[in-house]
ZADREN-625324 format. One record per residue (C-alpha): residue in three letters; z negated, y, x. Coordinates in steps of 0.25 Angstrom, whole numbers, plus 2048, in hexadecimal, padded with zeros to 3 digits. Example, Ala and Ser with C-alpha at 12.3 -4.5 7.8 and 13.67 -1.06 7.14 Angstrom:
# residues 2
Ala7E17EE831 Ser7E37FC837 
***
This chain:
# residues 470
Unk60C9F4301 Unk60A9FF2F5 Unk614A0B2F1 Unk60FA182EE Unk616A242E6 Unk615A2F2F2 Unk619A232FD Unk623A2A301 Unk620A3430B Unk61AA43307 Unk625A4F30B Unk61FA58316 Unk61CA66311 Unk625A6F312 Unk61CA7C316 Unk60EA7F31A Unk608A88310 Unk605A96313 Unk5F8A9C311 Unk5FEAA3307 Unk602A97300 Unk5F5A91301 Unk5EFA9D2FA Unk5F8A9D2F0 Unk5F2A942E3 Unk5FCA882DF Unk603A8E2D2 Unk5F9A822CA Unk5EDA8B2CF Unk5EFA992C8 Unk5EAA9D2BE Unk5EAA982B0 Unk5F0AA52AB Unk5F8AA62B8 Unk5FFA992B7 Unk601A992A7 Unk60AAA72AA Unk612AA22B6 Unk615A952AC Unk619AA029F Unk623AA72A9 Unk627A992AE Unk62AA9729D Unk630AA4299 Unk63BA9F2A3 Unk63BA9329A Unk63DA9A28E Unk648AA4291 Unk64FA97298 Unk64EA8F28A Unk653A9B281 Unk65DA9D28A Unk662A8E28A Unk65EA8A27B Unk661A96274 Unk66FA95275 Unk66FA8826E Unk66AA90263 Unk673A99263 Unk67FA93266 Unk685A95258 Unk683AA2259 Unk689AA4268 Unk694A9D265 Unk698AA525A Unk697AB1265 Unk69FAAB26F Unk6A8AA1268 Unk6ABAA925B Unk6BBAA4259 Unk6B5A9625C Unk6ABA95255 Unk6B3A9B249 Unk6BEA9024A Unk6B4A8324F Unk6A5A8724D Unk6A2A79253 Unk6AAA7B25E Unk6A5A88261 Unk696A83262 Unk69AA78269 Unk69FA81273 Unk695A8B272 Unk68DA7F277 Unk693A81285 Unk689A8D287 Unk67CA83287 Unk686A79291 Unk688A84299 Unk67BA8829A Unk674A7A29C Unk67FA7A2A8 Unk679A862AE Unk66DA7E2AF Unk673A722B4 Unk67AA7B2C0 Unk66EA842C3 Unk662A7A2C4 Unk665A702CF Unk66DA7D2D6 Unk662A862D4 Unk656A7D2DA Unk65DA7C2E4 Unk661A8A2E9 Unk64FA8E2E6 Unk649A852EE Unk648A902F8 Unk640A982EF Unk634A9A2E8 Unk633A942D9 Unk62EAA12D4 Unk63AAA92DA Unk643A9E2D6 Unk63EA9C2C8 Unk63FAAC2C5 Unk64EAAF2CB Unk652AA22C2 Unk64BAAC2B6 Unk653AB62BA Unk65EAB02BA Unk65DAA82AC Unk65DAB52A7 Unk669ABC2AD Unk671AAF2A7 Unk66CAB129B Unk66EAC1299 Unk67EABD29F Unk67DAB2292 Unk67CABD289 Unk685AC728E Unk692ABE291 Unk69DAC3289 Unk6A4AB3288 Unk6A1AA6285 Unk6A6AA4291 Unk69EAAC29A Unk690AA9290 Unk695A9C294 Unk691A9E2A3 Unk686AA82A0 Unk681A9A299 Unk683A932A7 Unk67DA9D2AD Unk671A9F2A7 Unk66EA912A9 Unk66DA8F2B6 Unk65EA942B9 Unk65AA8C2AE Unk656A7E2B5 Unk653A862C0 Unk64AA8D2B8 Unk643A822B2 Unk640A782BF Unk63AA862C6 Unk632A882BA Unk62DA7A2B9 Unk628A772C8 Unk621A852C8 Unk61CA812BA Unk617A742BF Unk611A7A2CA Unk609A842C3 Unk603A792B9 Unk601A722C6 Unk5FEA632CB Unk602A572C0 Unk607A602B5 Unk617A612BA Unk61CA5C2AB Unk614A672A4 Unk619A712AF Unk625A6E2AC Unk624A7129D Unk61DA7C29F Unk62AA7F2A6 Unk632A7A29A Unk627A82291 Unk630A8E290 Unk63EA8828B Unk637A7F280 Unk631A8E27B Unk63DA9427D Unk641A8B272 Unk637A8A26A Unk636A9A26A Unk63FA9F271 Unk64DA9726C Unk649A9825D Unk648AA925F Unk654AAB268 Unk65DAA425F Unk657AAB253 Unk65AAB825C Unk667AB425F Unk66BAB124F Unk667AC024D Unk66AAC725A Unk675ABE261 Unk675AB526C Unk676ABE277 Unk66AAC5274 Unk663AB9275 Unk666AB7284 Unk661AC4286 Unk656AC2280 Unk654AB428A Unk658ABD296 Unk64DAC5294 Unk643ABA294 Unk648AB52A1 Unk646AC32A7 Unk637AC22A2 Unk636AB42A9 Unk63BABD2B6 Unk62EAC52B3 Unk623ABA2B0 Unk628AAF2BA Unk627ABD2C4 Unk619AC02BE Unk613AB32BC Unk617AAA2C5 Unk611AA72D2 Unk619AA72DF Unk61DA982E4 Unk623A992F3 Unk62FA912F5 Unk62FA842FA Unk632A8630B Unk63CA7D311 Unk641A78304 Unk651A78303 Unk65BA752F7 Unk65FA652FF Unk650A642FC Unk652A662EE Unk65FA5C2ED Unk658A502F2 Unk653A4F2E3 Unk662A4D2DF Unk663A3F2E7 Unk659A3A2DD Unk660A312D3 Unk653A312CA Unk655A412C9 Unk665A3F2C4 Unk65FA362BB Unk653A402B5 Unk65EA4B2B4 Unk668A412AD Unk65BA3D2A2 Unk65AA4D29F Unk668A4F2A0 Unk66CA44295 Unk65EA4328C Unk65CA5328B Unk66DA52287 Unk668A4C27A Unk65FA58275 Unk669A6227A Unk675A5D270 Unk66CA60266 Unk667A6E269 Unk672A7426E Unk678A7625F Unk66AA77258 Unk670A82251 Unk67CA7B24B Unk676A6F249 Unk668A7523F Unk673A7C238 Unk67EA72236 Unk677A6723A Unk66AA6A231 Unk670A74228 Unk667A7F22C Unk66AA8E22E Unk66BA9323C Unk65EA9B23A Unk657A8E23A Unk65CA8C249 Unk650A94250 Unk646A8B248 Unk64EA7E24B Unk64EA8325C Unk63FA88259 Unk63CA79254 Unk644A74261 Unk63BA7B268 Unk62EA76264 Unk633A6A268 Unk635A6F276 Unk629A75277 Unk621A6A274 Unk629A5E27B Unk627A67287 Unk618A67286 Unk617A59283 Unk622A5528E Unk61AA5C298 Unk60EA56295 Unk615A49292 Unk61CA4A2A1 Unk60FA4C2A9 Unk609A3F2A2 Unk615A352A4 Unk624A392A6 Unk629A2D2A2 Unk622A2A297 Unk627A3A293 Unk634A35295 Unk634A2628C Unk62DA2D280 Unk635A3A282 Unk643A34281 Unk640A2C275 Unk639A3726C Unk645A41270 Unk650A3626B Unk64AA3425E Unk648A4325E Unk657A4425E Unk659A3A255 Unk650A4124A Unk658A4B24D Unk664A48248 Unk65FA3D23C Unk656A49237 Unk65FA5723B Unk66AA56230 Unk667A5E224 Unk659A60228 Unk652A6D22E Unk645A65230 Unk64EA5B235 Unk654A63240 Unk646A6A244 Unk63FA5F246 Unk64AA5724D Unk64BA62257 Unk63DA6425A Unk63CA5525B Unk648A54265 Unk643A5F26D Unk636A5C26E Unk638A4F275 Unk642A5527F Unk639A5F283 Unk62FA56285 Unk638A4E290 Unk63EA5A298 Unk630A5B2A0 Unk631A4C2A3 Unk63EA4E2A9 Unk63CA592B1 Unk631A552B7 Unk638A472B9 Unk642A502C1 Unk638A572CA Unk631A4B2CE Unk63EA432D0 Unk643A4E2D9 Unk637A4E2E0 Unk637A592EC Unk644A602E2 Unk63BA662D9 Unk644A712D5 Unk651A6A2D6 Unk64AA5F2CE Unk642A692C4 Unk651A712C0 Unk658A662BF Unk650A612B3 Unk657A6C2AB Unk665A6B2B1 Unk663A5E2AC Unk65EA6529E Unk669A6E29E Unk672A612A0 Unk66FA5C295 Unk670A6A28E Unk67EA6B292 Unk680A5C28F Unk679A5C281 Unk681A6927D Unk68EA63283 Unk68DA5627B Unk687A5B26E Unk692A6626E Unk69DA5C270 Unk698A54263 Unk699A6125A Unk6A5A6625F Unk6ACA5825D Unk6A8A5824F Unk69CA5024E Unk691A5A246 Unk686A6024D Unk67EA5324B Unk686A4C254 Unk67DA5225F Unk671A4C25D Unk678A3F25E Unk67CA4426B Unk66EA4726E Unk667A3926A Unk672A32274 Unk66FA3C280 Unk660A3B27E Unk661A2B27C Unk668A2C28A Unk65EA34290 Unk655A2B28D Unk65EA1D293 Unk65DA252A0 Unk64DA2629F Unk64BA1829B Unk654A132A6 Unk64FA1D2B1 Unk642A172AE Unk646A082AF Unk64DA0B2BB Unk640A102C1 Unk639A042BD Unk6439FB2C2 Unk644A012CF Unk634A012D3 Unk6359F22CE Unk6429F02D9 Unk63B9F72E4 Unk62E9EE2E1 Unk6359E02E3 Unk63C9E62F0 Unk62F9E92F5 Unk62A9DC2F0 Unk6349D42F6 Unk6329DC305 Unk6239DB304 Unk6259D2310 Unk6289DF317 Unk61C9E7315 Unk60E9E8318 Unk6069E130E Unk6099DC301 Unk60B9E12F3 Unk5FE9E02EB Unk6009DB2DB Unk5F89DF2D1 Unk5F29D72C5 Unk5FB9DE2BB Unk6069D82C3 Unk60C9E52C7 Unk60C9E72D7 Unk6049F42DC Unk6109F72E3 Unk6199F72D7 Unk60EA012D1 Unk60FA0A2DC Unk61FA082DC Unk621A0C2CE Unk619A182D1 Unk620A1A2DE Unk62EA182D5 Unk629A212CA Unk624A2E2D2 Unk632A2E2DB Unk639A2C2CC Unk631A392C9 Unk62AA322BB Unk61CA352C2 Unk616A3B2CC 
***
């Protein structure tokens, strides 16, 4: 008797192709130049999404001085801290809009779905900077997240589809390519923007680079027919899956840890570090370098070994954190450094997850590509919550980053025991076979190693339905 990864039976196809369809090149197959435009539109999206979501955390002082003037001249920690509810209530945009979205487009095309998810990030976003109240920029906040996750899974399957077969981690981060330049460039200059011309026109300014993702994704990006036959209870099979709970609650907790730190960058390089606020653009810039780097490295890493991504990952963003707050006090250097460190080995774990998510949802790959960043945006929404809730009992903006080292070391709990867990059920199912060999045809071989064939093959089997490999 021997197990096999693809023991189970294959699903039947869903259509014949057309003739159309067979003439039609697989998105892989374009182009060089082809392919590298459709994959730019796929990160100008990217980066409208990240100035959007990270830009506010910048420029929270300021906003808050807009909407909650009295309060902010009475308690200015309060005030921040409530100000704080804007990134919450944008993270829980996301949250809503992901899972609800994937499963209203699985009638349609990803390339229609993808360009009515940019216009509509950017109507959020121009109602962002025209509400009058902090209540009603409030729900513009909310609103203007709810395409974002939506966004992202879209943009990642048809980005792994364009680099084509083995390459799903760096599709992922090419998908993720445009919100880590959105704060590497693209934070650092709206925030600088908004300290001269004011927050609102900042929104504007992101509006306008979603409508010139409408443009590019119309342009650039080749057509990709809806899947036929395919309905939204197909989609929500994924959510029976224990293993995907888990995935979401390891991004939803870890990623909390990062977040309870950059929500208030600005407050804490200026009471925490003793810098100006001018030297918040550099200290975003320097957290975006990080991004931009951990991505490239994550995607690579990913495609190589996703749990080896995730054991050295974990680590290296913990004592990331922990630098953090031994060198940020006092320091400028301190602070740039411990950001770029922090945000460096995050980024590098965000392709790892997702693709952990796709593969775990299996036939769910939009459901289980979006909810990676409902489970981003959880932690968003948790990270700023938490971190807020230490500032405004007193505690110091340094408080935070205690926050964050526990989140992150929790994270990391749920990774190790995930994996255990794994091991410790391919080893169960082994003995059962073994003790019910009787009952099949044949025996099972071992090998000189002392390791069964079978329990080689059943550890596969175990890791591919776990989504760790493929």
């Amino acid at each position: 008797m021997t197990l096999h990864a693809a023991s189970r039976p294959a699903p039947p196809p869903e259509s014949t192709p057309t003739s159309a369809q067979v003439a039609e090149p697989a998105p892989h197959e374009l182009s060089a130049s082809r392919r590298t435009l459709a994959l730019l539109a796929l990160a100008l999206g990217g980066v409208g999404i990240g100035a959007s979501e990270f830009a506010t955390m910048g420029l929270l002082p300021g906003i808050a001085d807009g909407l909650l003037g009295p309060q902010m001249a009475a308690d200015p920690e309060a005030g921040i801290a409530r100000a704080g509810g804007l990134i919450t209530a944008y993270a829980l945009g996301v949250v809503v809009g992901a899972p609800v979205l994937a499963l209203l487009s699985v009638r349609w095309s990803r390339t229609s779905m993808i360009t009515a998810l940019a216009i509509a990030l950017a109507a959020g976003t121009v109602l962002s900077a025209l509400m009058p109240t902090f209540e009603l920029t409030l729900a513009a906040r909310f609103l203007a997240g709810v395409p974002h996750g939506a966004y992202f899974g879209v943009a990642s399957l048809l980005a792994a589809s364009l680099m084509g077969p083995g390459s799903q981690g760096k599709g992922v981060a090419v998908a993720l390519s445009g919100l880590t330049v959105a704060n590497l460039v693209g934070v650092p200059l709206m925030t600088a923007l908004g300290q001269v011309a004011g927050w609102r026109a900042v929104y504007l300014v992101i509006a306008g680079i979603f409508l010139a993702t409408v443009l590019a994704l119309r342009w650039a990006l080749p057509p990709q027919l809806a899947v036929p036959g395919r309905r939204a209870v197909d989609e929500l099979l994924a959510l029976r899956r224990v293993q995907l709970w888990i995935v979401m609650a390891i991004a939803a907790v870890g990623f909390a840890g990062g977040f309870a730190v950059f929500s208030y960058v600005a407050d804490i390089t200026t009471q925490v570090s003793g810098a100006s606020a001018s030297v918040v653009p550099w200290v975003l810039a320097a957290a975006g370098l990080g991004m931009t780097l951990g991505n490239i490295l994550g995607g690579i890493a990913t495609d190589r070994s996703l749990r080896g991504t995730l054991l050295l990952g974990f680590p290296l963003y913990i004592a990331a954190l922990v630098g953090l707050f031994l060198a940020a006090p006092g320091s400028l250097a301190g602070l740039l450094i411990g950001f770029f460190a922090v945000n460096t080995a995050s980024s590098a774990l965000s392709p790892a997850l997702q693709t952990w998510l796709i593969r775990v949802a299996h036939r769910s790959e939009v459901l289980g590509a979006s909810l990676n960043h409902a489970a981003f945006n959880v932690a968003n929404a948790l990270g700023a919550a938490l971190g807020g809730a230490v500032i405004a009992g007193g505690l110091g903006f340094r408080a935070p980053m205690v926050v964050a080292i526990v989140l992150a070391s929790t994270g990391f709990v749920l990774v190790g025991a995930t994996l255990v867990a794994l091991q410790l059920r391919s080893r169960r199912t082994l003995a059962v076979l073994r003790e019910h060999e009787g009952t099949y045809t044949g025996s099972i071989p071992v090998v000189a190693s002392g390791q069964s064939e079978d329990a080689a093959d059943l550890e596969r089997a175990e890791l591919v339905d776990a989504g760790l490999t493929h």
